[in-house]
PDB file of N, H, CA, C and O in Angstrom:
ATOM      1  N   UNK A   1     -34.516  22.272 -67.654  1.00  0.00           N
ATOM      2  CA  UNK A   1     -35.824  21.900 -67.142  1.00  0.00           C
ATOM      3  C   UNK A   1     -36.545  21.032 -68.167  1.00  0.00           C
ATOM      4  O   UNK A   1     -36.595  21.188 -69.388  1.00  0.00           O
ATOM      5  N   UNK A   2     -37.147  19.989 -67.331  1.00  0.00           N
ATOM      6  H   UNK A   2     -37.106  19.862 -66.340  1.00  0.00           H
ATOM      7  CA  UNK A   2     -37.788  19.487 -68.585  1.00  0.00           C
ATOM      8  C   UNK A   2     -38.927  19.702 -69.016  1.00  0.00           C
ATOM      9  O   UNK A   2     -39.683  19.967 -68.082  1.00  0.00           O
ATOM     10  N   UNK A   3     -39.637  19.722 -70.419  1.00  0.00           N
ATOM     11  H   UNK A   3     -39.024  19.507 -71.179  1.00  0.00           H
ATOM     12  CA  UNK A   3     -40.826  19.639 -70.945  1.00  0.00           C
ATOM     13  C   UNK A   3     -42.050  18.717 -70.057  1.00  0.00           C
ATOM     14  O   UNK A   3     -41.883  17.608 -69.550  1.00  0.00           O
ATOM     15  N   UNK A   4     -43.324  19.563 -70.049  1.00  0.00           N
ATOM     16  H   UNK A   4     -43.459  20.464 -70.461  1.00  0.00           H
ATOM     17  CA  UNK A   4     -44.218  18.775 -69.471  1.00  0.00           C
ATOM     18  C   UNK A   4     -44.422  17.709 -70.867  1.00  0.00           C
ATOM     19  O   UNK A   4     -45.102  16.755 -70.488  1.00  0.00           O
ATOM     20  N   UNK A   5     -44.038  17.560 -72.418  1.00  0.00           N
ATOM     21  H   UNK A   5     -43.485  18.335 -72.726  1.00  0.00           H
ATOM     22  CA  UNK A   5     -44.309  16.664 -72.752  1.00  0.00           C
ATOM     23  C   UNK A   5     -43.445  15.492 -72.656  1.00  0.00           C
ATOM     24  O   UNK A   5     -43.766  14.326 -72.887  1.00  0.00           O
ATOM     25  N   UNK A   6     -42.520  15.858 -72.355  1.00  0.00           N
ATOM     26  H   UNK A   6     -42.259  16.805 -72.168  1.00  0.00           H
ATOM     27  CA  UNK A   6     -40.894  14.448 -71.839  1.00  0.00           C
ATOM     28  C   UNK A   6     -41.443  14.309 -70.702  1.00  0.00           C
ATOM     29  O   UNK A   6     -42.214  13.410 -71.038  1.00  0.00           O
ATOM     30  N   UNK A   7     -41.706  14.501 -69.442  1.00  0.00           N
ATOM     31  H   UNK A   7     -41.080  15.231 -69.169  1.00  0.00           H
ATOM     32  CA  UNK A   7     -42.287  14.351 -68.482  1.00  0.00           C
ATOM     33  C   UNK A   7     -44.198  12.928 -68.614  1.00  0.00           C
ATOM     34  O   UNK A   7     -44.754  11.909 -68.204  1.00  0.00           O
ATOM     35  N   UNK A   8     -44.226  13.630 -69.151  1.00  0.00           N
ATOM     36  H   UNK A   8     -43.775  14.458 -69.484  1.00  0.00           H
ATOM     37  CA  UNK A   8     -45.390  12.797 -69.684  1.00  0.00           C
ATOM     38  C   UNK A   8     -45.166  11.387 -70.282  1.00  0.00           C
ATOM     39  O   UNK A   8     -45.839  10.376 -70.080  1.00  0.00           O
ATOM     40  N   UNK A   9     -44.020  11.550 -71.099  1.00  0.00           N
ATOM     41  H   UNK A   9     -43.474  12.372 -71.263  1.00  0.00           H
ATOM     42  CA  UNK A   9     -43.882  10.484 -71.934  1.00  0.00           C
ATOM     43  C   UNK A   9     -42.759   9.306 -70.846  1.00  0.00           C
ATOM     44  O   UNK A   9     -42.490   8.112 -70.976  1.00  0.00           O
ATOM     45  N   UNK A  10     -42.416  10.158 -69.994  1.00  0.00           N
ATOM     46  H   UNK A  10     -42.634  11.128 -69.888  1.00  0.00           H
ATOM     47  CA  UNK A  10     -41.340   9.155 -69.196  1.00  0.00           C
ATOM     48  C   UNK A  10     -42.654   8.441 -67.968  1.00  0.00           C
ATOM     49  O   UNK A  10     -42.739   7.236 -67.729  1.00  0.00           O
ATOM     50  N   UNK A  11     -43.560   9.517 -67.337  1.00  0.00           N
ATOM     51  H   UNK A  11     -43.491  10.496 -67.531  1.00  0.00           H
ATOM     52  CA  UNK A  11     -45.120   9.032 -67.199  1.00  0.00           C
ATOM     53  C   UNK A  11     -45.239   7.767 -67.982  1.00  0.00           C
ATOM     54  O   UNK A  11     -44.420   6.851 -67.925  1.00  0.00           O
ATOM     55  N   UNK A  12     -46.100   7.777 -68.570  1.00  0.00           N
ATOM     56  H   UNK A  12     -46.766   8.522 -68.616  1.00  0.00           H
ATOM     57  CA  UNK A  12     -46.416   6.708 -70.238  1.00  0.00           C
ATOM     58  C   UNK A  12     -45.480   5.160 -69.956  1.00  0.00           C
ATOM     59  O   UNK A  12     -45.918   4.021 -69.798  1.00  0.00           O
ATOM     60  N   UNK A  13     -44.082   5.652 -69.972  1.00  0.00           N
ATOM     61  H   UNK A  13     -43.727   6.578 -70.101  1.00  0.00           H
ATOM     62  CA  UNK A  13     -43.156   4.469 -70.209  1.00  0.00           C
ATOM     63  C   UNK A  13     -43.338   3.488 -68.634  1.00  0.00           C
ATOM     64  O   UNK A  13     -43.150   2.272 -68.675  1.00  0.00           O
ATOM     65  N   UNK A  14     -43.603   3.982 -67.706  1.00  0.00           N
ATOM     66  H   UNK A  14     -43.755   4.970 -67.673  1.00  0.00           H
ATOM     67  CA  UNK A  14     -43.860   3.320 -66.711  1.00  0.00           C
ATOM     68  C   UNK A  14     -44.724   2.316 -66.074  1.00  0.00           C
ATOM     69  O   UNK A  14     -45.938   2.463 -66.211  1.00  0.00           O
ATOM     70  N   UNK A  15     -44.207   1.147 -65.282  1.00  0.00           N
ATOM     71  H   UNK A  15     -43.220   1.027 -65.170  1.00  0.00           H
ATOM     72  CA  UNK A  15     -45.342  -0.080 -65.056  1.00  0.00           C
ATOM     73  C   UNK A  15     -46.895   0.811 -64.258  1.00  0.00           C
ATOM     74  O   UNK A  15     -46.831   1.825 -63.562  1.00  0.00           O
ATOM     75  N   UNK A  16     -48.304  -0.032 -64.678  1.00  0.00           N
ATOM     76  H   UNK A  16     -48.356  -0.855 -65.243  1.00  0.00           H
ATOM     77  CA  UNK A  16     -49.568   0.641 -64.403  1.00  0.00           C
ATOM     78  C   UNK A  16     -49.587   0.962 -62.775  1.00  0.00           C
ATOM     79  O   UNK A  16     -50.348   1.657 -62.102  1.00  0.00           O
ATOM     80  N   UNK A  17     -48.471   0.192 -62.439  1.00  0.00           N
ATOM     81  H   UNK A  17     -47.853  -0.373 -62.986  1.00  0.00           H
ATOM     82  CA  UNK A  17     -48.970   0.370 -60.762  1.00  0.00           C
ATOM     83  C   UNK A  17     -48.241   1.883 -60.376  1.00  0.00           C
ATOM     84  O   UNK A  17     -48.578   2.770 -59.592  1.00  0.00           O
ATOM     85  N   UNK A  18     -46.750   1.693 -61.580  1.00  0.00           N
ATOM     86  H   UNK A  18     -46.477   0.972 -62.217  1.00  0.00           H
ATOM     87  CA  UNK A  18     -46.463   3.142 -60.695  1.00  0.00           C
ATOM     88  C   UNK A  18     -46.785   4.554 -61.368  1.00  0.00           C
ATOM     89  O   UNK A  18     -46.167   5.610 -61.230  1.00  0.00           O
ATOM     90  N   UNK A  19     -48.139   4.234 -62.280  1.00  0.00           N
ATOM     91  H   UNK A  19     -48.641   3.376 -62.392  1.00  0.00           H
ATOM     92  CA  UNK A  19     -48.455   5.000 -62.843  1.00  0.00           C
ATOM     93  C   UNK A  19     -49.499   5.647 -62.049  1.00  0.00           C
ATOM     94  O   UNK A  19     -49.549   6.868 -61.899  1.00  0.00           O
ATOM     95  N   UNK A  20     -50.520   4.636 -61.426  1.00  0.00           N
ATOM     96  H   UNK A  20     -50.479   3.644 -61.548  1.00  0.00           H
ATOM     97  CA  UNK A  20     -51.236   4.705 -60.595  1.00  0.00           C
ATOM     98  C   UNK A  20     -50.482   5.697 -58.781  1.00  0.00           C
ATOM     99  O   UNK A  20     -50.920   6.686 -58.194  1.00  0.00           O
ATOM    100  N   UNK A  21     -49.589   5.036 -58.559  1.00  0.00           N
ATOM    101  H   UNK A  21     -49.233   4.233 -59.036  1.00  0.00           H
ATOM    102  CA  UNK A  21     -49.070   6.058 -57.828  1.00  0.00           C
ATOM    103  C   UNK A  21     -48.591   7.161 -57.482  1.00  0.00           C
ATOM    104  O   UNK A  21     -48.549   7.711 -56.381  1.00  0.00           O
ATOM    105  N   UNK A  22     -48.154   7.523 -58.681  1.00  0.00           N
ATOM    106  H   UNK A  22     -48.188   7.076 -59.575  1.00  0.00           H
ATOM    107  CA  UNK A  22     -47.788   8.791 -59.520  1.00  0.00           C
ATOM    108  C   UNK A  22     -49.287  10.052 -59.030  1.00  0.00           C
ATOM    109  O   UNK A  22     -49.364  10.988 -58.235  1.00  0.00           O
ATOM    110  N   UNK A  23     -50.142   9.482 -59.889  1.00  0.00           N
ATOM    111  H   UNK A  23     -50.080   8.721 -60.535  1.00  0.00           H
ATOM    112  CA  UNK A  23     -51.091   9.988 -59.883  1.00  0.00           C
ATOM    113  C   UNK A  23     -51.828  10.122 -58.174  1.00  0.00           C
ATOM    114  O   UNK A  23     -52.352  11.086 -57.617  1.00  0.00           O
ATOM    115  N   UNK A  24     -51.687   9.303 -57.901  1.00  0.00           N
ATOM    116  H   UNK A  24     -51.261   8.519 -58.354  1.00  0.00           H
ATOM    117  CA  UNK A  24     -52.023   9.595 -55.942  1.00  0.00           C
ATOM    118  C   UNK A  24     -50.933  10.491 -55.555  1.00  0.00           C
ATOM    119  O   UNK A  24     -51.259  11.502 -54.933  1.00  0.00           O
ATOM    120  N   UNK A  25     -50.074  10.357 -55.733  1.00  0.00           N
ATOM    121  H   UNK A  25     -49.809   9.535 -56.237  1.00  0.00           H
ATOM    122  CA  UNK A  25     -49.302  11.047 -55.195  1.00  0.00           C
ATOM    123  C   UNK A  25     -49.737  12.944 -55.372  1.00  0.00           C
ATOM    124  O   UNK A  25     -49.670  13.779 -54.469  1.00  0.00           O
ATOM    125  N   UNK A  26     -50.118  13.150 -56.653  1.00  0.00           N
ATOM    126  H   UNK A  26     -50.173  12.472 -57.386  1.00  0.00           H
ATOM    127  CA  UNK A  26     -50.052  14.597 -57.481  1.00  0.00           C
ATOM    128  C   UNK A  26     -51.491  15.181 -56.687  1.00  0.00           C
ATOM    129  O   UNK A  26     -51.658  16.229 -56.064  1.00  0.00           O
ATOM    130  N   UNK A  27     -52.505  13.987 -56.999  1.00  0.00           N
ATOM    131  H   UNK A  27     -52.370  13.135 -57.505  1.00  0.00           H
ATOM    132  CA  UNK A  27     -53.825  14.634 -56.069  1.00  0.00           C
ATOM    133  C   UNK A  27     -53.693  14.721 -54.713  1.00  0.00           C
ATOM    134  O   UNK A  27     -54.571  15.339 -54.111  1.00  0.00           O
ATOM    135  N   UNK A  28     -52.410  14.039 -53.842  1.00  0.00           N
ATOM    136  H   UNK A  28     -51.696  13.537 -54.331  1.00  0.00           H
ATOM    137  CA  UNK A  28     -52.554  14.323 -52.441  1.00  0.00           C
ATOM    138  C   UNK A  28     -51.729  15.811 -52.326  1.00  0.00           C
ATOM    139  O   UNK A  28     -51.789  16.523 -51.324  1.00  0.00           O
ATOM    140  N   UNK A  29     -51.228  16.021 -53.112  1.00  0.00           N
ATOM    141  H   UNK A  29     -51.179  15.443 -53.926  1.00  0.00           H
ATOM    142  CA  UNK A  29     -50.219  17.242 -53.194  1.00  0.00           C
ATOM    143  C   UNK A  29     -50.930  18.421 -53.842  1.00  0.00           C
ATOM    144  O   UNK A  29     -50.616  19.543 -53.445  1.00  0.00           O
ATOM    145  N   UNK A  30     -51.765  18.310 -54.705  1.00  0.00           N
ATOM    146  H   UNK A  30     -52.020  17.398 -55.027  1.00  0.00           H
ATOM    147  CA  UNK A  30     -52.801  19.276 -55.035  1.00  0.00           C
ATOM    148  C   UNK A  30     -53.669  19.417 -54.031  1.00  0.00           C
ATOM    149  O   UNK A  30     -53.769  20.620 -53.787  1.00  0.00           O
ATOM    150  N   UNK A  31     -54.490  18.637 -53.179  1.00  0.00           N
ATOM    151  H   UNK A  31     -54.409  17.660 -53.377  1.00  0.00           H
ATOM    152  CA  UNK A  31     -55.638  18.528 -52.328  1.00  0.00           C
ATOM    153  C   UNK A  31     -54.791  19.368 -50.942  1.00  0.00           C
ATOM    154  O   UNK A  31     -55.515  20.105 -50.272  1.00  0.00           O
ATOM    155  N   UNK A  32     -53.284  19.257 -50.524  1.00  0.00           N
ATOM    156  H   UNK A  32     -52.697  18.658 -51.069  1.00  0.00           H
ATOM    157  CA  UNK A  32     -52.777  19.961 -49.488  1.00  0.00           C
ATOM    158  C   UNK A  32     -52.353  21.315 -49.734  1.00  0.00           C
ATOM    159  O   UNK A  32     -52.386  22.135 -48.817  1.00  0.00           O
ATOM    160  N   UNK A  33     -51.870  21.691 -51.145  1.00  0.00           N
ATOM    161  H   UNK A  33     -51.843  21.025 -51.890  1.00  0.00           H
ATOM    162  CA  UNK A  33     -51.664  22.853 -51.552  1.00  0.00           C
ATOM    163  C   UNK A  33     -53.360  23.757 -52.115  1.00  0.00           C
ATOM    164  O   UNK A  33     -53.145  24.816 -52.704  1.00  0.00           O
ATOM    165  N   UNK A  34     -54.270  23.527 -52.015  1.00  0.00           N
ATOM    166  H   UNK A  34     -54.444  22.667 -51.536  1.00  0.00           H
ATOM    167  CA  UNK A  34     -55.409  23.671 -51.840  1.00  0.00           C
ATOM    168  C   UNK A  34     -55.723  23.806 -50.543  1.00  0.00           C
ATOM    169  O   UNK A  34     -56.549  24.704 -50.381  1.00  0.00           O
ATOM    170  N   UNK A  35     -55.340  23.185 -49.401  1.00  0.00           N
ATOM    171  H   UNK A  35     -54.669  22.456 -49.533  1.00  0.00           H
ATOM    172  CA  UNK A  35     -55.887  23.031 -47.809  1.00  0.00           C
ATOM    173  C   UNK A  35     -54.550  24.345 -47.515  1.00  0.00           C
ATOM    174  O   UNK A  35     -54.932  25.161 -46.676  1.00  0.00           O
ATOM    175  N   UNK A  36     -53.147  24.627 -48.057  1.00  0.00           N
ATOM    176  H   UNK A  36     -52.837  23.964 -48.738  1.00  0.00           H
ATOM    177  CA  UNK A  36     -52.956  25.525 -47.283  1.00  0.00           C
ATOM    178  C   UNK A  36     -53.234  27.085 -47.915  1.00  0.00           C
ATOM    179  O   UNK A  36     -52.861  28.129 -47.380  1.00  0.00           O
ATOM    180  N   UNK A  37     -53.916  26.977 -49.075  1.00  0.00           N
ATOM    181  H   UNK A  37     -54.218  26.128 -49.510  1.00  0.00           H
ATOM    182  CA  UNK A  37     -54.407  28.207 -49.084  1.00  0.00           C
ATOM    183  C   UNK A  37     -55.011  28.868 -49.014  1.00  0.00           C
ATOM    184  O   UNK A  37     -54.856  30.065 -49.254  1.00  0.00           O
ATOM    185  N   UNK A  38     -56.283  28.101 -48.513  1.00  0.00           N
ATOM    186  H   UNK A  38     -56.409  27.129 -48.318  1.00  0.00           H
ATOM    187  CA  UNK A  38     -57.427  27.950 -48.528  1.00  0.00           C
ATOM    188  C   UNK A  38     -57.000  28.768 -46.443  1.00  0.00           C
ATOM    189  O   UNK A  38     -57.157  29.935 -46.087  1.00  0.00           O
ATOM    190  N   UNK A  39     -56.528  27.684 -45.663  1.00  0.00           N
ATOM    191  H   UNK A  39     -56.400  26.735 -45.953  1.00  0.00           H
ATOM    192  CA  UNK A  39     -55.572  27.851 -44.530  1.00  0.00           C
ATOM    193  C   UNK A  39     -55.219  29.645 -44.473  1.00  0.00           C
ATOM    194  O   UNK A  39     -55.520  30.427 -43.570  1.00  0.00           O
ATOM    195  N   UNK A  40     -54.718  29.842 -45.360  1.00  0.00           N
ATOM    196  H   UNK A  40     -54.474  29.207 -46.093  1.00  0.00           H
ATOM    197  CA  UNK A  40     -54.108  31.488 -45.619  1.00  0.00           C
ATOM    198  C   UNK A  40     -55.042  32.550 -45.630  1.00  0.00           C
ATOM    199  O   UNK A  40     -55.114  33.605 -45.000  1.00  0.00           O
ATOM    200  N   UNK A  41     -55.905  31.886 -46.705  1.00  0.00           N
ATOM    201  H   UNK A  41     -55.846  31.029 -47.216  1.00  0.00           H
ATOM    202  CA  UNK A  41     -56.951  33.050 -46.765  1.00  0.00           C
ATOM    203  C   UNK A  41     -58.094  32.902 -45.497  1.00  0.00           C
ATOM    204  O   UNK A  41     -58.600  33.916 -45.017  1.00  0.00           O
ATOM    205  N   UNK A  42     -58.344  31.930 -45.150  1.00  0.00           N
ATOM    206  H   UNK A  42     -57.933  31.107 -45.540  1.00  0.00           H
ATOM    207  CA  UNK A  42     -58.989  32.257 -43.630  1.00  0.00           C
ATOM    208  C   UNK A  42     -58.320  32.730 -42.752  1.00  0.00           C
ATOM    209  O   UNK A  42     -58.961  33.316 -41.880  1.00  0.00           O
ATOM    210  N   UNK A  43     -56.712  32.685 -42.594  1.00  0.00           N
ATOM    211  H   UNK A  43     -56.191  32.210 -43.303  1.00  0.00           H
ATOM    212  CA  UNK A  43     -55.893  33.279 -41.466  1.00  0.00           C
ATOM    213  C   UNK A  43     -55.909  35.055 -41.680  1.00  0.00           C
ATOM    214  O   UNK A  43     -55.831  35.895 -40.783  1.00  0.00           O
ATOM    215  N   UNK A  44     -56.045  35.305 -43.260  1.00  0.00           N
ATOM    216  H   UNK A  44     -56.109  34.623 -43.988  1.00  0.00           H
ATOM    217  CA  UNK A  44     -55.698  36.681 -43.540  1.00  0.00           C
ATOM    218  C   UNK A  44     -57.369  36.828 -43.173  1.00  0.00           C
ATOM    219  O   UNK A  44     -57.279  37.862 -42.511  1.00  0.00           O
ATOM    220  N   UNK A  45     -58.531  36.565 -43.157  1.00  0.00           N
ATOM    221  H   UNK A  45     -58.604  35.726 -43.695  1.00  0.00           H
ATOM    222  CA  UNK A  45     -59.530  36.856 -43.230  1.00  0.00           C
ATOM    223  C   UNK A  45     -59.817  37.143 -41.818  1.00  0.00           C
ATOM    224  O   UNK A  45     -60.185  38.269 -41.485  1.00  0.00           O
ATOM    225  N   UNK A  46     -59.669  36.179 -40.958  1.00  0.00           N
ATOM    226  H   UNK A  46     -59.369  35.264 -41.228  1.00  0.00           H
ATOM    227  CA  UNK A  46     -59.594  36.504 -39.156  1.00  0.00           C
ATOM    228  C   UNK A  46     -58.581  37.507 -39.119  1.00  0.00           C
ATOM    229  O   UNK A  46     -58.531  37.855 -37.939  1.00  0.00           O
ATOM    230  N   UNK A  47     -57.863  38.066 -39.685  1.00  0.00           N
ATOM    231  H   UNK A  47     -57.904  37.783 -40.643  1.00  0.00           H
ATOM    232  CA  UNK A  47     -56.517  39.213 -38.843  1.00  0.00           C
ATOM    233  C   UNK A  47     -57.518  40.273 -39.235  1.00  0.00           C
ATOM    234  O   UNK A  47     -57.668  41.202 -38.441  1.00  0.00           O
ATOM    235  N   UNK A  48     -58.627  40.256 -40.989  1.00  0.00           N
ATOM    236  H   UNK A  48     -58.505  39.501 -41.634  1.00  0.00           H
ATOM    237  CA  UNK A  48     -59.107  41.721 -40.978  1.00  0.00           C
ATOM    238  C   UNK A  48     -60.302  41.236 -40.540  1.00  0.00           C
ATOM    239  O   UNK A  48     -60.928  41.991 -41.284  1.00  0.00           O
ATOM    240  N   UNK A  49     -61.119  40.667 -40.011  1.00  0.00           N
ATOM    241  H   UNK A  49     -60.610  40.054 -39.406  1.00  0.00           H
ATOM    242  CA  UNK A  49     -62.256  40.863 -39.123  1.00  0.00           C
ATOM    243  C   UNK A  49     -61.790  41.487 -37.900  1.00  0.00           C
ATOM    244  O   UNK A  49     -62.360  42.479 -37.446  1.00  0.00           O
ATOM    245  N   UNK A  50     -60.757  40.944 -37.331  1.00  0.00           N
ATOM    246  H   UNK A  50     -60.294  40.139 -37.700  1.00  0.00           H
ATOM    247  CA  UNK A  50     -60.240  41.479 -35.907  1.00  0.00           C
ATOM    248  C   UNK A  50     -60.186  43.050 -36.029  1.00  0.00           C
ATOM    249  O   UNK A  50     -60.828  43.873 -35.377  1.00  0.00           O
ATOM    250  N   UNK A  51     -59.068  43.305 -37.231  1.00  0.00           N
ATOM    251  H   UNK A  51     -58.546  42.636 -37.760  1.00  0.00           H
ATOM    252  CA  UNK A  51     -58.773  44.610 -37.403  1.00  0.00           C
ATOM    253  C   UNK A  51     -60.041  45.504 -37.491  1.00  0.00           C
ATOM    254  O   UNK A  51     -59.794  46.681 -37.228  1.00  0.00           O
ATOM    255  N   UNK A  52     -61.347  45.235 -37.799  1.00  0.00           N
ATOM    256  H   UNK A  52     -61.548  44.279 -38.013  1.00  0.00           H
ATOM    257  CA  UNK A  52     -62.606  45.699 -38.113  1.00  0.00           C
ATOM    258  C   UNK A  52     -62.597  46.448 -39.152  1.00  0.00           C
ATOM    259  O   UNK A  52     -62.965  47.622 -39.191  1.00  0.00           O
ATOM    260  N   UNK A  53     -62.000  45.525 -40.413  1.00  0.00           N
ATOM    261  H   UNK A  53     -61.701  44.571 -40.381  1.00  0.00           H
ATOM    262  CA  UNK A  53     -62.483  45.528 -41.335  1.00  0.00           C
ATOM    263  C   UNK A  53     -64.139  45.237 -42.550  1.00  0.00           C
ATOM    264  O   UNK A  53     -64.696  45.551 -43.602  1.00  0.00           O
ATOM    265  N   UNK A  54     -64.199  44.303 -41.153  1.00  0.00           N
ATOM    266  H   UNK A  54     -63.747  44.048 -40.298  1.00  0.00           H
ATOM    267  CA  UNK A  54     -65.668  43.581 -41.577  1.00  0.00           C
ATOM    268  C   UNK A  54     -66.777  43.929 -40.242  1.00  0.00           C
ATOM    269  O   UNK A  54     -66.520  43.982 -39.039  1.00  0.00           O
ATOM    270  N   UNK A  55     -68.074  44.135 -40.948  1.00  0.00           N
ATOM    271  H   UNK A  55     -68.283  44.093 -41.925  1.00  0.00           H
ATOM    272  CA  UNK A  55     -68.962  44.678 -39.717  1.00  0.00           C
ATOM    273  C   UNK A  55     -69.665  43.317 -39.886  1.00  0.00           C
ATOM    274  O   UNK A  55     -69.495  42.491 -40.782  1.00  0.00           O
ATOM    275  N   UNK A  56     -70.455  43.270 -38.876  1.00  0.00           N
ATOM    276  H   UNK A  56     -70.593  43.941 -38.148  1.00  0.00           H
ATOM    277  CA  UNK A  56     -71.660  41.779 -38.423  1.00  0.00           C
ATOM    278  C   UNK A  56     -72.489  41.992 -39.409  1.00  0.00           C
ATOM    279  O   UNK A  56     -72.411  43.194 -39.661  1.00  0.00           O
ATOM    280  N   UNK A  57     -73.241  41.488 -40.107  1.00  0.00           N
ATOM    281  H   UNK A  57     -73.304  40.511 -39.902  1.00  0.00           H
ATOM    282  CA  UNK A  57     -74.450  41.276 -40.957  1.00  0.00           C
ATOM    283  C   UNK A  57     -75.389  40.241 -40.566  1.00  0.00           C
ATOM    284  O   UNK A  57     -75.186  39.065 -40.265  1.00  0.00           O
ATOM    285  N   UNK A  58     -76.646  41.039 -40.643  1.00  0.00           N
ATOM    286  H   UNK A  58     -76.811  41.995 -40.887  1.00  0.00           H
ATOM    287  CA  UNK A  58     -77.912  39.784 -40.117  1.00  0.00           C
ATOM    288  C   UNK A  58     -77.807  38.741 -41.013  1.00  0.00           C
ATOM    289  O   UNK A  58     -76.993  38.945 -41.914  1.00  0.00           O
ATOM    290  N   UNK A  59     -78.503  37.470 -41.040  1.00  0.00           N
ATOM    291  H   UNK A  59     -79.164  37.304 -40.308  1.00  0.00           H
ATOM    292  CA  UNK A  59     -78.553  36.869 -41.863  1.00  0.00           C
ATOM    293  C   UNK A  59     -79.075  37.226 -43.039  1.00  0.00           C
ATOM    294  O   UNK A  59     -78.561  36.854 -44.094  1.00  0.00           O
ATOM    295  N   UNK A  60     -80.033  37.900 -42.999  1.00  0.00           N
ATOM    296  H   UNK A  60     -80.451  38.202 -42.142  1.00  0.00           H
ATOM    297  CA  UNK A  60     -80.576  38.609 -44.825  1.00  0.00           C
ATOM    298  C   UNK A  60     -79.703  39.064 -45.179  1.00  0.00           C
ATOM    299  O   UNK A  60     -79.449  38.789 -46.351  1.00  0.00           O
ATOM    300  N   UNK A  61     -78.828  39.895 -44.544  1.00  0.00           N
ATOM    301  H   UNK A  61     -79.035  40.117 -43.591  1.00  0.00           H
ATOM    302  CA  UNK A  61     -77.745  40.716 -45.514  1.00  0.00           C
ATOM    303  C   UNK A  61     -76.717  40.177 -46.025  1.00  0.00           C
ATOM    304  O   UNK A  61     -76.086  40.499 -47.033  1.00  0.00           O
ATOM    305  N   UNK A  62     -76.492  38.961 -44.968  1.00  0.00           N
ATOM    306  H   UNK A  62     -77.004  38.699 -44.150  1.00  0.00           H
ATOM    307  CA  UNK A  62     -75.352  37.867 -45.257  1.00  0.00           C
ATOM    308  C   UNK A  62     -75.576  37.107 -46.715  1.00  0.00           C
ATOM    309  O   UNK A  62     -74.645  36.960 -47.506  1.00  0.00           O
ATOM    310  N   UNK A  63     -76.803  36.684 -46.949  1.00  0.00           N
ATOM    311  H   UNK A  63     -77.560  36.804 -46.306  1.00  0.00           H
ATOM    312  CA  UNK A  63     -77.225  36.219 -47.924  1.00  0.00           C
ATOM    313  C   UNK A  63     -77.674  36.700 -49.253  1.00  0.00           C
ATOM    314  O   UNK A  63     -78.006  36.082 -50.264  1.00  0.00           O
ATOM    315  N   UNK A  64     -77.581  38.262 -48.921  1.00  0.00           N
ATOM    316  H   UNK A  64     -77.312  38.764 -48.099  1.00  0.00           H
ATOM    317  CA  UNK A  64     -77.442  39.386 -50.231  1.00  0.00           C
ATOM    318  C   UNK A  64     -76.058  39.147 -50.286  1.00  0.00           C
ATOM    319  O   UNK A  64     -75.760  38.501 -51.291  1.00  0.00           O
ATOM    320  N   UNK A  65     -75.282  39.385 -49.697  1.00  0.00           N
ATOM    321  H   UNK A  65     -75.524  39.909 -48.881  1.00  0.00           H
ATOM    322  CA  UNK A  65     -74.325  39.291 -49.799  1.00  0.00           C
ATOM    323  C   UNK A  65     -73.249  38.133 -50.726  1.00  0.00           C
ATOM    324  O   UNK A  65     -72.347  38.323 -51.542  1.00  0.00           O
ATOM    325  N   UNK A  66     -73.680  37.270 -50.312  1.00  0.00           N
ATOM    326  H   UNK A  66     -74.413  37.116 -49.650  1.00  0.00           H
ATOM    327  CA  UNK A  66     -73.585  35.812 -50.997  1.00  0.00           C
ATOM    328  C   UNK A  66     -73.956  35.930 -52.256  1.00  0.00           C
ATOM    329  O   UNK A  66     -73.198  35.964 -53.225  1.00  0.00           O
ATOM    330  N   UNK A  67     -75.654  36.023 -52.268  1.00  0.00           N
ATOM    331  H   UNK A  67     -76.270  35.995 -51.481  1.00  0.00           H
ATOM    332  CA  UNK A  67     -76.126  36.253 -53.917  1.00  0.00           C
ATOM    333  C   UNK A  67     -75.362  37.062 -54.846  1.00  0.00           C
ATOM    334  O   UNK A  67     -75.388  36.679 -56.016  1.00  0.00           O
ATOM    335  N   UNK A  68     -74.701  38.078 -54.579  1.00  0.00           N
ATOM    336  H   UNK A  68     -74.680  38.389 -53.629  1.00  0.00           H
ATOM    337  CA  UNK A  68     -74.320  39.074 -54.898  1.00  0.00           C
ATOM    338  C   UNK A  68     -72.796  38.328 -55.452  1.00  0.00           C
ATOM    339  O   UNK A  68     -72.497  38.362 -56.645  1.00  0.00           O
ATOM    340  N   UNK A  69     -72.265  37.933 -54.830  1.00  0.00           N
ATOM    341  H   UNK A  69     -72.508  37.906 -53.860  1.00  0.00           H
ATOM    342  CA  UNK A  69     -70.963  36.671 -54.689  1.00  0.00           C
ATOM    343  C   UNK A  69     -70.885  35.551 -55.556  1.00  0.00           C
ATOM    344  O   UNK A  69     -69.841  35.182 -56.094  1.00  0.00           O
ATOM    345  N   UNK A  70     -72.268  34.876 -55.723  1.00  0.00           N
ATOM    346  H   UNK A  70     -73.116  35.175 -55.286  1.00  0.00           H
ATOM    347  CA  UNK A  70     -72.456  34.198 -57.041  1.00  0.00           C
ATOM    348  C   UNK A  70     -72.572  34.300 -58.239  1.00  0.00           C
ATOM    349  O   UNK A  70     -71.974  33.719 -59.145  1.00  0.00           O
ATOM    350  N   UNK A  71     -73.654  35.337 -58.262  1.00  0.00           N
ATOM    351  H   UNK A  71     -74.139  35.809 -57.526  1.00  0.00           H
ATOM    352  CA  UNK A  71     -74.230  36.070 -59.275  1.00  0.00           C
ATOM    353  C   UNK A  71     -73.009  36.903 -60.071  1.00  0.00           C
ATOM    354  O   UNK A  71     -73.473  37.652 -60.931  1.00  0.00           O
ATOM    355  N   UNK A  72     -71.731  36.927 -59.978  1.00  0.00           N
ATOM    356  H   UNK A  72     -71.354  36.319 -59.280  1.00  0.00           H
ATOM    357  CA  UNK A  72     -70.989  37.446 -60.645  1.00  0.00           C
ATOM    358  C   UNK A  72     -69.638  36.696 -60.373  1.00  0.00           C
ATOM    359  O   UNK A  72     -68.613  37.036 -60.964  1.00  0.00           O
TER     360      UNK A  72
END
């Protein structure tokens, strides 16, 4: 396997354009591996609302709730 610093440096040795592509390439692949987990945890989140895991909250409580979510 190789080193992320040989990796880098074979990066480096390359013309700016396909350096530039490189780099599009890694953020479209980060930005989708982000969208499917993001994907997951709302799918696991609808199976335990269904299951009634989660009760309704008014909006005040929703927003204690939240605060509560930031705040730590």
């Amino acid at each position: 396997m190789q080193t992320l610093e040989k990796i880098l440096d074979d990066i480096m040795a390359l013309e700016s354009d396909e350096k530039i592509l490189i780099s599009d390439i890694l953020n479209k692949r980060r930005i989708e591996e982000e969208r499917q987990q993001i994907a997951f945890l709302a799918k696991d989140s609808i199976q335990e609302y269904h299951a009634g895991k989660y009760k309704a909250l008014s909006a005040e409580e929703g927003l204690e709730v939240l605060q509560l979510v930031i705040s730590n």
